[in-house]
C-alpha positions as CSV (number, residue, x, y, z in Angstrom):
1,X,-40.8,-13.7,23.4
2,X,-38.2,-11.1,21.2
3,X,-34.5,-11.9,22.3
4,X,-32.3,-9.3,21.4
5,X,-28.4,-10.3,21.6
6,X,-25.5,-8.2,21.1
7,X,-22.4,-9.5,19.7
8,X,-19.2,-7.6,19.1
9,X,-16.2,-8.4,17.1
10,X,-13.1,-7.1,16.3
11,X,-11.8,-5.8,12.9
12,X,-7.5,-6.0,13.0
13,X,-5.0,-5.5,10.8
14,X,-3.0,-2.6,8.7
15,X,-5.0,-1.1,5.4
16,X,-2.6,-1.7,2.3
17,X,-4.3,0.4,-0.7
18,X,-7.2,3.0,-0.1
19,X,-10.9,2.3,-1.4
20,X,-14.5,1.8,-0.5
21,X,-14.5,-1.9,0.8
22,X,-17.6,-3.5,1.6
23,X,-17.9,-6.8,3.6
24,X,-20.9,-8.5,5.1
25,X,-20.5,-10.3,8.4
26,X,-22.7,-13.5,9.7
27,X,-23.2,-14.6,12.9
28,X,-25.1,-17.8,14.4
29,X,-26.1,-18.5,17.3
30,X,-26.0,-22.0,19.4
31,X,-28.8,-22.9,17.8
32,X,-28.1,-22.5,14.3
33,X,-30.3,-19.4,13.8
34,X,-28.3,-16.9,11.6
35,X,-28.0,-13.2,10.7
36,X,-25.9,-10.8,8.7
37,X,-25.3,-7.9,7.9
38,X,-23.2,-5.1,5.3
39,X,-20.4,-3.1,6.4
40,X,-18.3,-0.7,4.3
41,X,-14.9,0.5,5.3
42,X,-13.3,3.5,3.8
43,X,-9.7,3.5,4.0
44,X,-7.8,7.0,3.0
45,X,-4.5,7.8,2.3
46,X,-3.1,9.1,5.7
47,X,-2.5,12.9,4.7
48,X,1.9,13.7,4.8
49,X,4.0,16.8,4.5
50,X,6.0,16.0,1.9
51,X,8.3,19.6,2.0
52,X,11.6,18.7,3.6
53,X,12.8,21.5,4.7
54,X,12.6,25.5,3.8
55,X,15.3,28.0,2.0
56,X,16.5,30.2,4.0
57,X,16.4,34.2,3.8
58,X,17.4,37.4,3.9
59,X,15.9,40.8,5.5
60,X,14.7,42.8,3.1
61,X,13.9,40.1,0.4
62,X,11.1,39.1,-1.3
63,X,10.2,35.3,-0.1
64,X,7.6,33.0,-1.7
65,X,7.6,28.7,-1.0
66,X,4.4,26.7,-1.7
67,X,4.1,23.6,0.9
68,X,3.6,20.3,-0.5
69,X,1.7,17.4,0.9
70,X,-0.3,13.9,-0.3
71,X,-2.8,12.0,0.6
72,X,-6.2,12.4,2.5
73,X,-8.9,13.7,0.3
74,X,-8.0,17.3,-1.2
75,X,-8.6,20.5,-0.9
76,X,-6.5,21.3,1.7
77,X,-6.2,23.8,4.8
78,X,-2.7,25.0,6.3
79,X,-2.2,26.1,9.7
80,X,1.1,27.7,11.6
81,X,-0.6,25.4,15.0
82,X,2.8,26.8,17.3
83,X,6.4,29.2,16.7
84,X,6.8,32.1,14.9
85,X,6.6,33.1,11.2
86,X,9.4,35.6,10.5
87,X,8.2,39.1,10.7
88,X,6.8,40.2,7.2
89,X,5.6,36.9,6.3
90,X,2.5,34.7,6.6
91,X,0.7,31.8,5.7
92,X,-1.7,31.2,2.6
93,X,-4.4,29.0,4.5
94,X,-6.2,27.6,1.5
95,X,-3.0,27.2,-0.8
96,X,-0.2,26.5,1.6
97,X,2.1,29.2,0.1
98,X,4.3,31.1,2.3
99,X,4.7,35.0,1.3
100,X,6.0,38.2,2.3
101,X,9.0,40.3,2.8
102,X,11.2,39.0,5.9
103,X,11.5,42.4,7.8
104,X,13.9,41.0,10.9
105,X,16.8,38.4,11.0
106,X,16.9,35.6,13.1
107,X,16.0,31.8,13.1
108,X,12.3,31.4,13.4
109,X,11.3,27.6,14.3
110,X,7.1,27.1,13.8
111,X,4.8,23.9,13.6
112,X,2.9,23.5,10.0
113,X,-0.3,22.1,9.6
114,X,-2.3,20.5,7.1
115,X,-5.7,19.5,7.4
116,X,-7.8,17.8,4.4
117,X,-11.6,17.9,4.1
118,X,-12.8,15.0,5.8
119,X,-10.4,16.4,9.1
120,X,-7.3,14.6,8.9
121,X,-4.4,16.3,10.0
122,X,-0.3,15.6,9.7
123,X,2.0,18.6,11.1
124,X,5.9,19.0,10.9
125,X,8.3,21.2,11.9
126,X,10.4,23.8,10.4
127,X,13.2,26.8,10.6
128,X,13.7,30.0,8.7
129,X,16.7,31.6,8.7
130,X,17.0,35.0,8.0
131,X,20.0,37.2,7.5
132,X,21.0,40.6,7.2
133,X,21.9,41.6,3.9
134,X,25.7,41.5,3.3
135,X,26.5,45.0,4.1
136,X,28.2,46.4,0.7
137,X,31.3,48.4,0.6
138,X,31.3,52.1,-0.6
139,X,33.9,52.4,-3.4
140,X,36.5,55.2,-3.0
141,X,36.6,57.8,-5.9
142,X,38.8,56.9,-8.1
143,X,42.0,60.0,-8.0
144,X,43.8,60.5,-12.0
């Protein structure tokens, strides 16, 4: 007669460097019969934002900020996942570089995210501000 057990186990504890890690486990039964068998963990880098914050800027100007991040296994995908890009600009999705001409003011709050290639995902928040251009003043003629 073919027994067939099923034994689980628990794997615990908090990854310290990334790698391939291989391990094989043993068990045995009451009656000393054995078995094993090869595992392999692959612990990643968790993927972060690493841009603090973003300049602000001003209706009518030019605006161009790359988004930074680390970890998780590159290339990268970025994604505005909630809020509002100022009017005018948008979102590189496969560099992460934020471009365009801001065509209203206001403060516009939105939710970056970035995903790497085996689907791990961090998001953060942000604000834009954007202002009017400082009105100039039109210079009297000069009288002799």
């Amino acid at each position: 007669m073919d027994c067939h057990w099923e034994v689980r186990g628990t794997i615990s504890g908090t990854p310290t460097a990334p790698g391939n890690f291989t391990f094989t486990v043993t068990a045995r039964d009451s009656q000393g019969s054995t078995g094993q068998k090869a595992f392999t963990i692959n612990v990643v880098n968790p993927v972060v934002i690493t841009t603090p914050s973003l300049p602000d800027g001003r209706r009518g100007d030019s605006y161009l900020f790359g988004f930074g991040a680390t970890g998780g296994t590159p290339p990268y995908t970025w994604l505005v996942v909630s809020g509002s890009l100022p009017p005018g600009l948008s979102l590189n999705t496969n560099t992460g570089v934020l471009i365009g001409t801001a065509s209203a003011p206001g403060a516009f709050s939105f939710v970056v995210q970035v995903k790497d290639v085996l689907g791990q995902s961090a998001t953060k928040s942000f604000t834009i501000n954007v202002t009017d251009p400082t009105p100039t003043t039109p210079r009297s003629p000069r009288i002799h």
